[in-house]
C-alpha positions in Angstrom: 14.7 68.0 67.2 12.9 66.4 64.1 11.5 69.0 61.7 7.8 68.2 60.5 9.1 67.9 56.9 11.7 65.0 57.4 8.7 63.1 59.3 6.8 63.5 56.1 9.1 62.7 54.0 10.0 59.5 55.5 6.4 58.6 56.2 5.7 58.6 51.9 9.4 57.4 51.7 8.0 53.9 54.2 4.4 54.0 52.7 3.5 50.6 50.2 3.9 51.4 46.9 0.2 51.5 44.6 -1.1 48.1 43.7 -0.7 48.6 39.4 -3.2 45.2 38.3 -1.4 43.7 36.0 -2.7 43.5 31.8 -5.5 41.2 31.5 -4.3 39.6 28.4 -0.9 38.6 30.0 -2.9 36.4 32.4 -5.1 34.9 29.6 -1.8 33.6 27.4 0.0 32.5 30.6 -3.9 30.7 31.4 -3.8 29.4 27.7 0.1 28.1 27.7 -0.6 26.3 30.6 -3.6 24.4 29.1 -1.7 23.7 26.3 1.3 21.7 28.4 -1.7 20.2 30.1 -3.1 18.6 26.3 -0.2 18.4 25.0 0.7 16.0 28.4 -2.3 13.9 28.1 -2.1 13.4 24.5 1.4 12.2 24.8 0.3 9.9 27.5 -1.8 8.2 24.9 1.0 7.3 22.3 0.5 11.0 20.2 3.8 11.9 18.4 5.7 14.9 19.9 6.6 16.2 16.8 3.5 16.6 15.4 1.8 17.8 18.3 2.4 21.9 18.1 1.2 21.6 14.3 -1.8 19.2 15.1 -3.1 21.7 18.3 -2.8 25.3 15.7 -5.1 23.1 13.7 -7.8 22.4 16.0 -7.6 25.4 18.6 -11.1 23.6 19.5 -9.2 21.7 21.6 -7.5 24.4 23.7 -11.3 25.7 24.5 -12.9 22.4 25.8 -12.9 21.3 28.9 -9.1 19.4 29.7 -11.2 16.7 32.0 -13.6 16.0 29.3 -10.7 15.5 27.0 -8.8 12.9 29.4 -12.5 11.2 29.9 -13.1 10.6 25.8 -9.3 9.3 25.4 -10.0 6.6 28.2 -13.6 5.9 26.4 -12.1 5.3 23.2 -9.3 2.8 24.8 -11.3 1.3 27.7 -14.8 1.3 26.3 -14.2 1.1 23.0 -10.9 -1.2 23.5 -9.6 0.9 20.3 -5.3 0.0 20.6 -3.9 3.0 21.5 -2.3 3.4 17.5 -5.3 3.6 16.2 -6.5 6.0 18.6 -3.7 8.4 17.1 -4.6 7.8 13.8 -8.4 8.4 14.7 -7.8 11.8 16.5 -5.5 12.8 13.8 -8.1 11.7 10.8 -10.7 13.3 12.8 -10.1 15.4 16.0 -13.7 15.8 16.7 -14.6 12.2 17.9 -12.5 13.6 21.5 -16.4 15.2 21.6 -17.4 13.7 25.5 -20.9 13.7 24.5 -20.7 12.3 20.9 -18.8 9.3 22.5 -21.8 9.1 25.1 -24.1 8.7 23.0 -22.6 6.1 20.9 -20.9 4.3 24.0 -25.1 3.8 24.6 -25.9 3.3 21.0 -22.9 0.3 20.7 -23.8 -1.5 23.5 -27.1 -2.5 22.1 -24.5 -5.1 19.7 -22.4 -6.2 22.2 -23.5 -10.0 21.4 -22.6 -9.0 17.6 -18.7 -9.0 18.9 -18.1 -5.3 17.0 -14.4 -5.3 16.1 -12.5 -2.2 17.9 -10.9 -1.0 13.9 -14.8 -1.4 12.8 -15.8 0.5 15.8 -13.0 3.1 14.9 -13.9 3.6 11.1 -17.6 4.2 12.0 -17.1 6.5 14.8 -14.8 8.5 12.4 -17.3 8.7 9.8 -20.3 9.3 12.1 -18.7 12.6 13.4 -17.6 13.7 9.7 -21.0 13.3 8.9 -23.2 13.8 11.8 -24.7 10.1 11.8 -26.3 8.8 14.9 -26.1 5.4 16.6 -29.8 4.9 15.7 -29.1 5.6 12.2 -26.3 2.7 12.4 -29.1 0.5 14.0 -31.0 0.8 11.2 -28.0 0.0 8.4 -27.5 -3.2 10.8 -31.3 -4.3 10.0 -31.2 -3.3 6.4 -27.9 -5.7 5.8 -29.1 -8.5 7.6 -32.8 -8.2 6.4 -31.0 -8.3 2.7 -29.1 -11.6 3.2 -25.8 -10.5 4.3 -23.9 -12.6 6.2 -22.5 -11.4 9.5 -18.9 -11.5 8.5 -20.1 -9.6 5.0 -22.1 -6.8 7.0 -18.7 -6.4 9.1 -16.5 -6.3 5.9 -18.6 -3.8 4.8 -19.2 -1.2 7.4 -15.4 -1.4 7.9 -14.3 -1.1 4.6 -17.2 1.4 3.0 -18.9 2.9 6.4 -20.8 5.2 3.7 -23.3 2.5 3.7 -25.1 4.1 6.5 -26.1 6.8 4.6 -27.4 4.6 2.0 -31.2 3.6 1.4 -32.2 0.5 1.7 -33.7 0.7 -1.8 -30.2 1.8 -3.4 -28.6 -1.2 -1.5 -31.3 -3.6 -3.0 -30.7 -1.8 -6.5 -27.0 -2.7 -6.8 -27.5 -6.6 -5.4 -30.2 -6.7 -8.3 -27.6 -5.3 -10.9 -24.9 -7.5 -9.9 -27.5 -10.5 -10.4 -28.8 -9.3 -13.9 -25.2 -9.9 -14.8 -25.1 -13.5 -13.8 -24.1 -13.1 -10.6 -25.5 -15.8 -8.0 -27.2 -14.5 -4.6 -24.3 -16.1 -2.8 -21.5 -15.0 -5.3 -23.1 -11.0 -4.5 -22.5 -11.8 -0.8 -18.6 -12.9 -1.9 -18.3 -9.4 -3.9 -19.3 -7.3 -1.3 -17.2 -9.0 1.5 -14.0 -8.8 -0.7 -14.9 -5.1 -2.5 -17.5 -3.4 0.0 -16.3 -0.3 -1.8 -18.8 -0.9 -4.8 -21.9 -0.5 -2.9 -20.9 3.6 -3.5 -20.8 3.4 -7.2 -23.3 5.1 -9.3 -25.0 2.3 -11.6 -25.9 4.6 -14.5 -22.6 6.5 -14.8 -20.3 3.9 -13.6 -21.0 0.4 -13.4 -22.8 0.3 -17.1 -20.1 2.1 -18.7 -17.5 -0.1 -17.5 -19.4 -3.3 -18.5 -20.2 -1.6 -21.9 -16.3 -0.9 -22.4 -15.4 -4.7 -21.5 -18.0 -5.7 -24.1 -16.5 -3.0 -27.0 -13.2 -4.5 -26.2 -14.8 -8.1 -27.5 -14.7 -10.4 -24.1 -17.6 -12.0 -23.2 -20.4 -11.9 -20.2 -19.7 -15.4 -19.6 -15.9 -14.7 -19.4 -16.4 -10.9 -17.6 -18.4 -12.6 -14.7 -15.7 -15.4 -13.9 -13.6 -12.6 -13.1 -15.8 -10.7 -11.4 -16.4 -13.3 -9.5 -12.8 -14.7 -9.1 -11.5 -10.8 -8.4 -14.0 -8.2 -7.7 -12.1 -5.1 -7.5 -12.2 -5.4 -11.2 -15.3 -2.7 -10.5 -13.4 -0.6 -9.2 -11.5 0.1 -12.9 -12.5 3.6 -14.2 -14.0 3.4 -18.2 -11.2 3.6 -20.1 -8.5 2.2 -17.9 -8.5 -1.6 -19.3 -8.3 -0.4 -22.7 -5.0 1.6 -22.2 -3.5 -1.5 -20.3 -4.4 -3.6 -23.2 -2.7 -1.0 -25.5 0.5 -1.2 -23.3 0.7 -4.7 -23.7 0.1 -5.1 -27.1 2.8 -2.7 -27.7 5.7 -4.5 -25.5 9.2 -4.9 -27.5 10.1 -8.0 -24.9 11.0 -11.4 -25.6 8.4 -13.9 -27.1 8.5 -16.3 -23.6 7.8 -13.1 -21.4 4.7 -11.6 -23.7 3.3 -15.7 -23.8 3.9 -15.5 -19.9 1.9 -12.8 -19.4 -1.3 -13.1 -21.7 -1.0 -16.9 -20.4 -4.5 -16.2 -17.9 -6.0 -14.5 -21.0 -5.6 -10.8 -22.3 -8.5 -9.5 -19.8 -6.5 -10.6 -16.3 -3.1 -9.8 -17.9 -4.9 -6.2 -18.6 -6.3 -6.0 -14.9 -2.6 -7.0 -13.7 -1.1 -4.1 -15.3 -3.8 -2.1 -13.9 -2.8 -3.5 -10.2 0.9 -2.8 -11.2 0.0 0.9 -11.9 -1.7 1.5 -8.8 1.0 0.2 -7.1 3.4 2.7 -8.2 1.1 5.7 -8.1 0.7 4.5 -4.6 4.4 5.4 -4.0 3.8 8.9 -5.6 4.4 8.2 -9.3 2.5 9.8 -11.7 0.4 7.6 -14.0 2.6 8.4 -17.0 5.9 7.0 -15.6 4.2 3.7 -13.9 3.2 3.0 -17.5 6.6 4.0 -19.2 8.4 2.1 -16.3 6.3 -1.4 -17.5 6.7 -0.7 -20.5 10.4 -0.6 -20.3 10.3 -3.2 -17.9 7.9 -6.0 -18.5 8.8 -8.2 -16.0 7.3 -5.9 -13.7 4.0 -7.5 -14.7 5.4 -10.6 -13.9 5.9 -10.2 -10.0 3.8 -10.3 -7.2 2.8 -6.8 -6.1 4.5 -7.7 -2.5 7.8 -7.9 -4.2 7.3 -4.9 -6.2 6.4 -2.6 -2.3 9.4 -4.3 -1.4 11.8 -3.3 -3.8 10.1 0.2 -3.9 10.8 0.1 0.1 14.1 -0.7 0.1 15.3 1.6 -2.6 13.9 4.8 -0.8 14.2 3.2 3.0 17.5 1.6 2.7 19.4 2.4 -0.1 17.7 6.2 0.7 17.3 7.3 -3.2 14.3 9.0 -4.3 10.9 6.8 -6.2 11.8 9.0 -9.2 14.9 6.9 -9.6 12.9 4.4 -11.3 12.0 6.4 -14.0 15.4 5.9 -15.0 16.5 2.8 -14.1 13.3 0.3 -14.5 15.5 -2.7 -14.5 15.6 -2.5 -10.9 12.1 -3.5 -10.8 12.8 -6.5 -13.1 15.3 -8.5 -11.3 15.2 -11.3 -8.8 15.7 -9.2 -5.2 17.4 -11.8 -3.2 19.3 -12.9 -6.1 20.6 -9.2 -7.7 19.3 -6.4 -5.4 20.7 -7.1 -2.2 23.9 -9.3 -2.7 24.9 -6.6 -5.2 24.2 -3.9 -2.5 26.4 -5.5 0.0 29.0 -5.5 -1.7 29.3 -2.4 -2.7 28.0 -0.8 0.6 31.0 -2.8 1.9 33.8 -1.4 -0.4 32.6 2.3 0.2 32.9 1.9 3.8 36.5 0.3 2.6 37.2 2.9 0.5 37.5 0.7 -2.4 35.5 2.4 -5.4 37.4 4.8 -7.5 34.1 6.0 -8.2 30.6 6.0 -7.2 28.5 3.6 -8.1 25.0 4.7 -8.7 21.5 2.4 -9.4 22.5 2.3 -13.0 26.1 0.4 -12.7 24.4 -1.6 -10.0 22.0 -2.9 -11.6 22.5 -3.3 -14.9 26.4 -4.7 -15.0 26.0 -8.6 -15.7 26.4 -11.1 -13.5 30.0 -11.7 -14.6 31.2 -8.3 -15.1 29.6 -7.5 -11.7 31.7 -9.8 -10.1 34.8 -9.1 -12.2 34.8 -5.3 -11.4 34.1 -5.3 -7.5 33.9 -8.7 -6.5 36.8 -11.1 -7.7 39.8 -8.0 -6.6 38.4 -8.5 -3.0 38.1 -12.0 -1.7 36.0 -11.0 1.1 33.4 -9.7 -0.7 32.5 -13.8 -2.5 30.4 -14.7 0.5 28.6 -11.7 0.1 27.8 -11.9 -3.3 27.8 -16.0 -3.7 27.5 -16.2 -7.5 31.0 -17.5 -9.0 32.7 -17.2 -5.7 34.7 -20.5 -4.3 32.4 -21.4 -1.9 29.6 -22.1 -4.1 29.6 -25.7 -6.2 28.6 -26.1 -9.2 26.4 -29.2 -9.4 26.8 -31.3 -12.4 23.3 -31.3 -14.0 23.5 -34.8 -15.6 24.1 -38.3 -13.1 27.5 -39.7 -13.5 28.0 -42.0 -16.1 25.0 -41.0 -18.5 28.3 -40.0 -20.9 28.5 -44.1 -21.5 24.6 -44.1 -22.4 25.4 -41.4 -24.9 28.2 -43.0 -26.8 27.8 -42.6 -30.5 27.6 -46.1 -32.5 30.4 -47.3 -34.5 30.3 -47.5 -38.3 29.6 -50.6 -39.7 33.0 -52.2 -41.3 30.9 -52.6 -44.8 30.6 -48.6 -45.0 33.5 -47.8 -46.7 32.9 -50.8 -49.2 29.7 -48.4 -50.1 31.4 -45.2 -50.0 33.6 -46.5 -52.9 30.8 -48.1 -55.3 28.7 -44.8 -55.1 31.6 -42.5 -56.1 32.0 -44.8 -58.9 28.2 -44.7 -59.4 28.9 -40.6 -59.6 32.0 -40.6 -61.5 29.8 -43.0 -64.4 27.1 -40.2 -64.3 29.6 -37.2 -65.0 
């Protein structure tokens, strides 16, 4: 017989345990991880970088709160609508996250279709989307930029040139627009010569007149060059505007102060001191543009002045394949300048081969850094690391066997050259003026 307390006990002992809910906030980060995959899916779909995707989302948390099928609808938009290549649709959401706003895109998806005749380039359509949401500019504003431009003689190509390059103009007046056309012509500058600096610099339409443009002019003038001669290259180069006060003046300085040879100082005030000043300018840009401070691009041309000479294309390409290939840091020019200054098909790169090839050999008995590389002659070069290993002369093709020398004067010019022989009745007038000498002693 069962007693009444072990039928208790196993009824508790068989009964379902308590339901315990579980902690709200564990749901909401299993809710919020979840959404995250979800983004962090889709924005991979469209070309986004993994690895910069968990810094770019702790950014703009934003993102984590809209709605997911919002977000999927404003990434087609921008690649189907606003046929933006999916690149620049990276760049764009990294520049500016907020244009993945469904509505914003609505409304300007509306606002652009009013100039689909105009034939609105998808980068133009990118830069002015980017600046709208930055700066809370709507599609009717843009409408009335479009009338300004064209009511003020731009061409069509200019107006484009200019809302991609300087999309500030939107929130320009019409009056301030008019104002810098009407300086540029006080200058000298014809109507259709203004149209040509705006197309090729649209970034001067967001320069102050008073406390930029003036000053700048003033400073060319102090520095003795002409109107005539400062509005040919104006004309010829407009980002010459775009020089701060000051800037041309400490070029000139720099050049004036070169310790080069006489053929390379002629070479490079040969266009006149003012473009040779501009050129160092572009020169210095260039470099800062790789992280350089202003103080080393100018000591590196001023070591180097053949720096000035080359095309700023050869220069990023040096630049690129010192710190891409070669993988040594920009600052490495500080030190060695000469790099800059030599021919890079000719120096750079056959030098490089060679001596990438003996270090995978094993053949240097020590390293050989920028400096040796670079500034070894020609001969010595190929004495040290070249002649010792016959298989390195194709690589380096100066002085090797395989190149010929030409001979730089046709054959038989020697016989054109011949000196003239002495006529027979010389010696008979050696002797009567040594006794004309003798008399006089």
């Amino acid at each position: 017989m069962v007693r009444p307390t072990e039928t208790l006990h196993r009824l508790i002992a068989s009964a379902p345990a308590p339901f315990k809910p579980k902690p709200r906030f564990l749901s909401s980060n299993q809710s919020l991880y979840r959404k995250q995959i979800s983004l962090s899916t889709l924005l991979q779909r469209y070309g986004f970088p993994p690895s910069q995707l968990q810094t770019f989302l702790s950014r703009n948390h934003f993102l984590l709160n809209s709605n997911l099928h919002d977000t999927e609808k404003s990434l087609g938009m921008l690649t189907s609508s606003f046929k933006i290549p999916h690149k620049s649709v990276v760049s764009l959401i990294i520049d500016c996250p907020g244009v993945l706003d469904f509505d914003f895109l609505k409304r300007w998806e509306f606002g652009l279709s009013k100039f689909a005749d105009l034939g609105v380039p998808p980068l133009l359509i990118k830069t002015v989307l980017e600046h709208s949401k930055k700066f809370q500019i709507d599609p009717d504003r843009f409408n009335e930029t479009l009338k300004v431009l064209k009511g003020l003689g731009f061409s069509e190509s200019t107006t484009r040139r200019v809302l991609e390059g300087f999309p500030g103009v939107i929130a320009l007046k019409e009056c301030e627009i008019h104002r810098r056309i009407q300086f540029l012509m006080a200058i000298g500058i014809p109507r259709d010569g203004v149209d040509r600096v705006f197309n090729s610099f649209p970034e001067v339409l967001g320069f102050g007149i008073e406390n930029r443009l003036m000053p700048l002019l003033n400073e060319f003038k102090d520095l003795g060059f002409s109107e005539e001669l400062v509005r040919k290259e104006i004309i010829r180069e407009p980002r010459i505007l775009g020089m701060e006060v000051g800037e041309l003046s400490r070029c000139l300085d720099l050049i004036r102060s070169l310790k080069c040879r006489e053929p390379i100082k002629l070479k490079i005030f040969s266009k006149g001191a003012f473009r040779a000043g501009f050129e160092v300018k572009l020169r210095v840009d260039c470099l800062c543009k790789h992280r350089l401070i202003r103080r080393e691009a100018f000591k590196i041309l001023w070591k180097e002045p053949r720096v000035i000479l080359y095309e700023i294309d050869d220069i990023e390409k040096k630049i690129d394949f010192i710190v891409k290939t070669v993988g040594l840091n920009v600052g490495c020019l500080v030190d060695v300048p000469e790099y800059l200054g030599v021919s890079f098909e000719k120096q750079v790169v056959p030098r490089y081969k060679v001596i990438e090839y003996l270090r995978a050999k094993g053949g240097l008995g020590n390293e050989v850094g920028l400096k040796a590389m670079i500034k070894l002659s020609r001969l010595r070069f190929y004495n040290l690391y070249v002649k010792p290993y016959p298989e390195c002369e194709k690589m380096f093709g100066r002085f090797s066997g395989d190149v010929q020398v030409k001979n730089q004067h046709p054959a038989g010019l020697w016989k054109l050259l011949k000196p003239q022989q002495r006529d027979p009745d010389s010696k008979e007038d050696v002797k009567n003026m040594k006794s004309f000498m003798e008399g006089l002693v």
